[in-house]
Residue, then its C-alpha position, 0 to 999 in steps of 0.5 A: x067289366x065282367x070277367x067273360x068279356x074280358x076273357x073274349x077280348x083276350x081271345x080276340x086280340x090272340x087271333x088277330x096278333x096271330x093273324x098278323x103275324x102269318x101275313x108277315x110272314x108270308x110277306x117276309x119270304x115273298x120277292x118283291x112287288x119289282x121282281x113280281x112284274x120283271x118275273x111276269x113280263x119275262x113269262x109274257x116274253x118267253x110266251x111271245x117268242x114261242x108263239x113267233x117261233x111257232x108261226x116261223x116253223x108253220x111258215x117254212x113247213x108250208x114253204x118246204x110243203x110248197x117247194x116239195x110239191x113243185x120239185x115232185x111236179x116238175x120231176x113228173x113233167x120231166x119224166x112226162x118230156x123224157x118219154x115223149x122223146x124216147x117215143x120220137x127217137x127210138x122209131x127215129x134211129x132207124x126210120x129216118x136218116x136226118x133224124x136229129x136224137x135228143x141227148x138232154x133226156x140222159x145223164x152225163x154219167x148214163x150207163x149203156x148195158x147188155x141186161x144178159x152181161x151186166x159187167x160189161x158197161x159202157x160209161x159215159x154220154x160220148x160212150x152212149x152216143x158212139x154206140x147209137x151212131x154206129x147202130x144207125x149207121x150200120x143198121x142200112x148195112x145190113x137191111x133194105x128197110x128197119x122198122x122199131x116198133x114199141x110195143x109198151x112203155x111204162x111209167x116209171x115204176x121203182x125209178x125204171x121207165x120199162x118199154x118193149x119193143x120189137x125191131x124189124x128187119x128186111x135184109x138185103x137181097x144177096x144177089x142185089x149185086x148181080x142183079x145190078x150186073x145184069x141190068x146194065x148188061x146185054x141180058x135182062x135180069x128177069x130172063x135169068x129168074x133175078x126179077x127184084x122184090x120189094x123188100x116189103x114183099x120178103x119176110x122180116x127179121x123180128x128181134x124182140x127185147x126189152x129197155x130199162x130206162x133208169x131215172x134219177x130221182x131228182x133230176x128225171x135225168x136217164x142214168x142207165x139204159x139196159x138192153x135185153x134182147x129176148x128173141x132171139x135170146x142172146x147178148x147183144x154183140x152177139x146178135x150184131x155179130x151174127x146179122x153183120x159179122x164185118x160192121x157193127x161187130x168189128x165196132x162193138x167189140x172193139x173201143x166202145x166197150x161192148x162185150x163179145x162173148x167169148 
């Protein structure tokens, strides 16, 4: 044998011995064949768990999507309800005597205000309530003939549902009494220049003013009612003092909490 090819087998043996010895190596610090497959199936379980997670989390957000939009749908459908009704019983205060008002529209907690004296308040639905009877009931007091006519009234803007209004008032002839006198008497009224009118016939008190509805967000539920009378511009029980001085203010300046000016 010549000595280069001895040379070249040494060399060969060399690298293959070096080559071993890497492999045993790497296969010394590997984990072994069991621990691969556990450490694979655990990245596969950890992967299917985040997958559920993601289709779990997908699922509730459309749930929570889809209950949001049913709220937001019903909020509006109240807000929708509860306008109807102040159309209907706002005219019906003080069109119609059997006229039954819908109380559901507010809260039990509804605030009644004078917009000209915040800090006078009337708290609570039996407050509420008290205060609506007494103008009902007073209003023929003082007037042949009422008629509430709204103007506008708004969607709810910033939580408010805003309506304009003006009402209309045809005072009692103050010689009603004597005319009635005369009528069952030996005279005839009209030889006396006491001839009736129809109320019609006979200029109208205008008051003009505005109401603030506010609504809970959630519930569409009327929360505060804020009266503001801008024609004439005055507080309120003032106004029912000067149409009425013995009725309506002696009631709302009394218990119910509306405030006299002072």
């Amino acid at each position: 044998m010549s000595h280069s090819r001895l040379a070249g087998d040494r060399s060969s043996r060399r690298r293959l011995i070096a080559s071993c010895s890497v492999l045993l190596a790497l296969l010394g610090a590997a984990p072994h064949v069991g621990d691969i497959a556990a450490f694979a199936y655990g990245r596969h379980q950890t992967s299917q768990r985040l997958r559920h997670s993601q289709r779990l989390a997908g699922s509730d957000l459309h749930e929570d999507l889809q209950s949001a939009g049913a709220k937001a749908s019903e909020w509006r459908m109240n807000i929708g309800a509860a306008i109807d009704v102040l159309r209907e019983d706002m005219p019906g205060l003080f069109h119609d005597d059997d006229h039954v008002l819908d109380y559901s529209i507010y809260s039990p907690d509804v605030i009644l205000e004078d917009a000209r004296m915040p800090n006078f308040q009337m708290k609570g639905l039996k407050s509420y309530q008290n205060a609506v009877n007494t103008i009902k009931w007073s209003v023929p007091a003082l007037a042949e003939r009422a008629k509430f006519e709204i103007v506008t009234v708004s969607a709810p803007v910033d939580g408010v549902i805003r309506m304009r209004w003006k009402l209309h008032l045809w005072t009692k002839d103050p010689l009603a009494k004597a005319k009635d006198f005369f009528s069952s008497g030996y005279a005839n009224p009209t030889n006396w220049g006491l001839h009736d009118s129809a109320p019609l016939a006979r200029e109208a008190m205008i008051v003009e003013g505005y109401s603030a509805f506010e609504v809970d967000a959630w519930t569409a539920e009327i929360t505060r009612h804020s009266i503001e009378v801008t024609n004439p511009p005055m507080p309120l029980a003032d106004l029912i003092k000067r149409m009425q001085p013995q009725t309506m203010a002696s009631v709302f300046s009394g218990g119910l909490g509306v405030p006299t000016a002072r």
